[in-house]
C-alpha positions in Angstrom: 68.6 -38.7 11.8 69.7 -34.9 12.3 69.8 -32.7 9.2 70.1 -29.0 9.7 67.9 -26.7 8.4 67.2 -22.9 8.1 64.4 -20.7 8.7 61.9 -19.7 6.1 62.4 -16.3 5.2 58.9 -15.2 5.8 58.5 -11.6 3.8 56.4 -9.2 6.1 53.3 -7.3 5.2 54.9 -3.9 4.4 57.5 -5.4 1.6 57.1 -5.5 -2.0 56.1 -8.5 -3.8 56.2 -9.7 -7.6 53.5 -8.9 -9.6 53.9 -12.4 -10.7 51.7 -13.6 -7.7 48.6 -11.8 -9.7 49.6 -12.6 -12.5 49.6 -16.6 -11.9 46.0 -15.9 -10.3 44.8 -13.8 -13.2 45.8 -17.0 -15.9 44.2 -19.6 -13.5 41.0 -17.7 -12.9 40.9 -16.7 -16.6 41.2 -19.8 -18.0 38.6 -21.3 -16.1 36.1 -18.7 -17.1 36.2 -16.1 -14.6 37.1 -12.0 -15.5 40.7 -11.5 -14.7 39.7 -7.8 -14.7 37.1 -8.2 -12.2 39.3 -9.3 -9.6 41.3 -6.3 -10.3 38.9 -4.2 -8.9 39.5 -1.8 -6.4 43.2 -3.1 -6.5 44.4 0.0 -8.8 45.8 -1.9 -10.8 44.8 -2.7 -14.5 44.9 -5.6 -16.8 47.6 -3.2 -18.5 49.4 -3.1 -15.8 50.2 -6.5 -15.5 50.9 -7.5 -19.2 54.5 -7.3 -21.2 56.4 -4.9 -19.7 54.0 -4.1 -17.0 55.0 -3.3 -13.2 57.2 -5.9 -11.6 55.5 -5.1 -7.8 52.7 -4.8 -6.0 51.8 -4.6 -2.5 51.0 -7.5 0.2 47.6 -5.4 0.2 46.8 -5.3 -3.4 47.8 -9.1 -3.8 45.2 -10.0 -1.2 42.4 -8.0 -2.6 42.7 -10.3 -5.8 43.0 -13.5 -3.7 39.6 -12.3 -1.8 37.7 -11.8 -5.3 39.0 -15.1 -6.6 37.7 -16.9 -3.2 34.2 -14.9 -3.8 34.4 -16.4 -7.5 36.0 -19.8 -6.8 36.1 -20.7 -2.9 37.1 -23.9 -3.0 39.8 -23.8 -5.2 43.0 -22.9 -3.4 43.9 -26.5 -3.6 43.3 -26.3 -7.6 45.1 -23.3 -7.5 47.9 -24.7 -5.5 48.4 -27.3 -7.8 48.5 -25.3 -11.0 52.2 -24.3 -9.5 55.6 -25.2 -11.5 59.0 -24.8 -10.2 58.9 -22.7 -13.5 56.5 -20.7 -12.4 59.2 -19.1 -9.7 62.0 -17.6 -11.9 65.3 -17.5 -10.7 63.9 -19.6 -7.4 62.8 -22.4 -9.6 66.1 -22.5 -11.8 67.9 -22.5 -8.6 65.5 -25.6 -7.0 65.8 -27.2 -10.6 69.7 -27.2 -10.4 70.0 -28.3 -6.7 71.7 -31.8 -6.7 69.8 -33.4 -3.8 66.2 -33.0 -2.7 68.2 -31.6 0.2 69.5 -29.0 -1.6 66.2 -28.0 -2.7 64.6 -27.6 0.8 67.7 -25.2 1.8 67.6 -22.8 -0.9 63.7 -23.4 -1.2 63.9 -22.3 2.5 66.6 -19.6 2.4 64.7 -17.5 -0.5 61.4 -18.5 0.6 60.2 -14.3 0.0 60.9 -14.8 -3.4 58.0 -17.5 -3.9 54.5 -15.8 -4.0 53.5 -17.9 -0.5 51.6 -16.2 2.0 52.4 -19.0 4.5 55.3 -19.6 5.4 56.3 -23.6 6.5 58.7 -24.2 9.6 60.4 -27.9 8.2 62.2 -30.4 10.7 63.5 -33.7 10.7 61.5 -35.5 13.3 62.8 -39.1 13.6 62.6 -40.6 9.8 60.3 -37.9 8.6 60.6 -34.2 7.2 57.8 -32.2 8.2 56.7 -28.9 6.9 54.3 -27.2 9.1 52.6 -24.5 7.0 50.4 -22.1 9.7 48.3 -19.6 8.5 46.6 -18.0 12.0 48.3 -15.0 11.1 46.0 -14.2 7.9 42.7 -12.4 7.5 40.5 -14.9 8.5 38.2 -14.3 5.5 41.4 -15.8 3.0 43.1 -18.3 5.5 41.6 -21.6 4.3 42.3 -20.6 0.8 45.9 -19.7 1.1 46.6 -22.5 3.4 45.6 -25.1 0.5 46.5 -23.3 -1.9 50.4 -23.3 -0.9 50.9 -26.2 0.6 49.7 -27.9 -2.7 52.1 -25.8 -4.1 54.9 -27.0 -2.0 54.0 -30.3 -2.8 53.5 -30.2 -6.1 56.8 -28.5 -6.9 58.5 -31.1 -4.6 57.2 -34.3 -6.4 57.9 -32.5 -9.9 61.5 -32.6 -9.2 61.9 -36.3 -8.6 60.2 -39.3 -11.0 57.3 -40.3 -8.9 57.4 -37.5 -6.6 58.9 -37.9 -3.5 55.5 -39.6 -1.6 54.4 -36.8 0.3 50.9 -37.2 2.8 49.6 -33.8 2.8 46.6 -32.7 5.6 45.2 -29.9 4.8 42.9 -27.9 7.4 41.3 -24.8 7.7 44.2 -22.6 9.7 47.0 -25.3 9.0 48.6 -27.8 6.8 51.2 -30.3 7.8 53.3 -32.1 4.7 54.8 -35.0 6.0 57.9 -37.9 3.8 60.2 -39.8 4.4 63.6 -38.3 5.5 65.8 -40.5 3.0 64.2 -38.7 0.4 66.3 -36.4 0.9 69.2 -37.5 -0.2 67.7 -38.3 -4.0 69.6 -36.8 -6.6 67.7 -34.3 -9.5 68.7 -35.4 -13.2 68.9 -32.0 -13.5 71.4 -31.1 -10.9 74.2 -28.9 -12.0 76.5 -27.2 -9.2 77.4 -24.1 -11.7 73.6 -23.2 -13.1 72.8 -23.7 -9.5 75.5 -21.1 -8.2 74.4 -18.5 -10.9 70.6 -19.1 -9.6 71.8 -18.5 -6.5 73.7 -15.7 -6.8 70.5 -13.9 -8.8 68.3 -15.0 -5.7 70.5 -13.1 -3.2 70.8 -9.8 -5.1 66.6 -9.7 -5.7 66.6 -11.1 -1.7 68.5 -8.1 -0.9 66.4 -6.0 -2.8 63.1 -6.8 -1.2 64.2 -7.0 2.3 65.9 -4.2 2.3 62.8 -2.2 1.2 60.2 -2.4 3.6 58.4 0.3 5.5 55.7 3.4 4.4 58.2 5.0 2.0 58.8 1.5 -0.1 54.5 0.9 -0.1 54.4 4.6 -1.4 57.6 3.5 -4.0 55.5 0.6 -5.4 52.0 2.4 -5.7 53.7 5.3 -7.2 55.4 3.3 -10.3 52.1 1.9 -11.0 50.3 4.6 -11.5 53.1 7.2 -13.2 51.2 7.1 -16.6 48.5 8.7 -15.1 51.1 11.2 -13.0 50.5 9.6 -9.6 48.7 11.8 -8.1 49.1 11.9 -3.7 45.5 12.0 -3.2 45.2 8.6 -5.5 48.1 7.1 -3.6 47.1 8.0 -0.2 43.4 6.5 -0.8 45.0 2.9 -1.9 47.2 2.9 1.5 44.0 4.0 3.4 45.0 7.2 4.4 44.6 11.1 3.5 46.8 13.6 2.1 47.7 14.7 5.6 48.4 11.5 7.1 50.2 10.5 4.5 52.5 13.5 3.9 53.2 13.5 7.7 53.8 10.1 8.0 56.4 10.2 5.3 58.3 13.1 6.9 58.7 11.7 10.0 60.2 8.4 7.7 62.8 11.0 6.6 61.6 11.7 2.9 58.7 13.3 1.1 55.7 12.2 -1.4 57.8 15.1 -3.9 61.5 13.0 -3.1 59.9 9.3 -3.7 57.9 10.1 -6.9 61.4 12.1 -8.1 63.0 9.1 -7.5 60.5 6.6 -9.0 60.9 8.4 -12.2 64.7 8.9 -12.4 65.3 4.9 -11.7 62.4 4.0 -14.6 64.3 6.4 -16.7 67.3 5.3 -16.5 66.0 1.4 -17.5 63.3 3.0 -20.2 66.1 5.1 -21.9 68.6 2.1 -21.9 66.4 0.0 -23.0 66.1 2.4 -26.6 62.6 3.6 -26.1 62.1 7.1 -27.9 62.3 9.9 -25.2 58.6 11.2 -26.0 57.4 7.4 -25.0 59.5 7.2 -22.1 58.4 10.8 -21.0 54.6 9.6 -21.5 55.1 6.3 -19.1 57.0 8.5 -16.0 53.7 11.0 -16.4 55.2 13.7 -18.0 52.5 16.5 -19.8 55.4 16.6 -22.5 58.9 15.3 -23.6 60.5 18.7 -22.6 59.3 18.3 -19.1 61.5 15.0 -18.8 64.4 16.9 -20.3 64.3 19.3 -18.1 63.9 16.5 -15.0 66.9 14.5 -16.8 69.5 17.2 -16.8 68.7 17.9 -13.3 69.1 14.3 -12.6 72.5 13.7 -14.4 73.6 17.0 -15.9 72.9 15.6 -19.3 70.0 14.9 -22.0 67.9 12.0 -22.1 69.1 11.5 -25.6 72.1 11.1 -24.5 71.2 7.8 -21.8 69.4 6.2 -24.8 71.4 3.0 -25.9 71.1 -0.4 -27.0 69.6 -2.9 -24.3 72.4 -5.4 -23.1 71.8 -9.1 -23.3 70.9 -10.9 -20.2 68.6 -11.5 -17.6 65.9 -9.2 -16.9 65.7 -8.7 -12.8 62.6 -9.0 -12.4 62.0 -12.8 -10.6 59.1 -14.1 -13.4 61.4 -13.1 -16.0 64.3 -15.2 -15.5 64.1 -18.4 -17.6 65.5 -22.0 -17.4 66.1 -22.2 -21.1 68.7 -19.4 -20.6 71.8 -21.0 -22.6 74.5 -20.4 -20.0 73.5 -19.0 -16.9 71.7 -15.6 -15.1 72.8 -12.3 -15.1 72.2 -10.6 -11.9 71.6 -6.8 -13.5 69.7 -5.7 -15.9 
């Protein structure tokens, strides 16, 4: 039996990734007693930071940090963790897997948008005779969180798989310390979901290319520097507080940048006039807005906003559209027609 199909799209370690990710690990550690702002620590990031309306990215880096302190806390668990995993857990990915029409369908877009999950190891699936076979490696990782992120997603791949079909789809899972192989039967492919719908599944899709885009096309120093600075604008992101969290001084930093064709002064410019632009159409008063892009006082975003546009902040304040919030976490299944794509 031949069925064709594509690559994971494995993220690399310079692009941005949901703050989801840490926030899944934060819930699962802090339900089973642990501090959720422990394993925040020396992260730069706050429990703040990652409630309503917190930052929507983080860095590979900063994602990892967390895993380490839950592994210190909880070692054993990435299997646990793995397994605490919903397709509803994955935003516009899961409504898109959810809406497939075949388990086949499911693999390919589970495969194409495969970034978008909050994996750290990415599976390379064949048919090999009557079998499907996922071979999740992780000899790329630090060696200190391999075994953890091995088990912990490809339980997650499994668990998602058999929650799509009534009595899952039989999966044999071995699991080792630097790879996991997920092995069932190649008819199973061809199982219908009861939830299949070939128009939800289009709009899922469509949302999953434009935040795929997104994140691929943002890679490099200058996007790490992007992400750091929106999470700490309250504070006025200061270059000396980003340069320590990318391991790196002043100097380096604002050298490194230049030759990358931009400036710590250009990125943080830009940081602020995109969360502007959402924060003012969104209604927020401009004093509140001014306070969360680090701004002493409201005149001092006044005077950024008519350099940005020409015009008054006042005057970019409206009411929020319906829809679809971008961000991937945000995107829901109960929707009552289908996903935006923009905010």
């Amino acid at each position: 039996m031949t069925r064709p199909l594509p690559p994971a799209q494995a993220a690399g370690p310079d692009v941005p990734r949901s703050a989801d990710g840490v926030r899944h690990l934060l819930r699962w550690a802090g339900a089973r007693g642990h501090d959720p702002a422990a394993l925040l620590l020396g992260t730069g990031l706050r429990l703040d930071d990652l409630g309503p309306g917190g930052v929507r990215e983080v860095t590979a880096a900063q994602e990892l940090r967390v895993v380490r302190a839950l592994r210190q806390r909880a070692p054993g668990a990435g299997a646990a963790v793995g397994a605490a995993y919903d397709v509803g857990t994955f935003g516009a990915l899961g409504f898109a897997l959810m809406t497939s029409r075949t388990l086949l369908d499911v693999v390919t877009v589970a495969l194409r948008f495969f970034d978008l999950s909050y994996a750290f190891v990415v599976p390379r699936v064949e048919v090999v005779g009557d079998d499907v076979v996922a071979e999740l490696d992780g000899s790329a990782l630090p060696a200190d969180v391999r075994a953890f992120l091995v088990a912990r997603d490809a339980t997650a791949v499994r668990t998602v798989l058999d929650s799509l079909l009534p009595g899952g789809v039989g999966a044999h899972l071995d699991v080792g310390p630097h790879r996991a192989v997920l092995r069932f039967a190649a008819t199973e492919l061809d199982r219908p979901l009861a939830s299949g719908d070939d128009r939800r599944r289009a709009l899922a899709e469509a949302v999953c290319r434009d935040l795929a885009a997104d994140r691929r096309s943002a890679s490099g120093l200058p996007q790490q520097v992007r992400v750091l600075i929106t999470q700490r604008l309250a504070d006025g992101a200061p270059m000396a507080v980003v340069a320590a969290a990318l391991g790196r001084t002043d100097r380096t930093l604002r050298r490194q940048l230049v030759a990358a064709g931009t400036s710590y002064r250009a990125l943080l410019d830009e940081v602020r006039r995109a969360l502007a632009a959402d924060l003012l159409r969104a209604g927020l008063p401009v004093a509140d807005v001014a306070a969360r892009l680090g701004y002493a006082e409201p005149a001092a975003l006044v005077h950024a906003h008519r350099r940005w546009t020409g015009g008054p902040p006042s005057a970019a304040r409206r009411a929020r559209a319906p829809g679809v919030h971008r961000s991937d976490g945000e995107v829901s299944p109960q929707r009552r027609d289908g996903l935006s794509q923009r905010p």
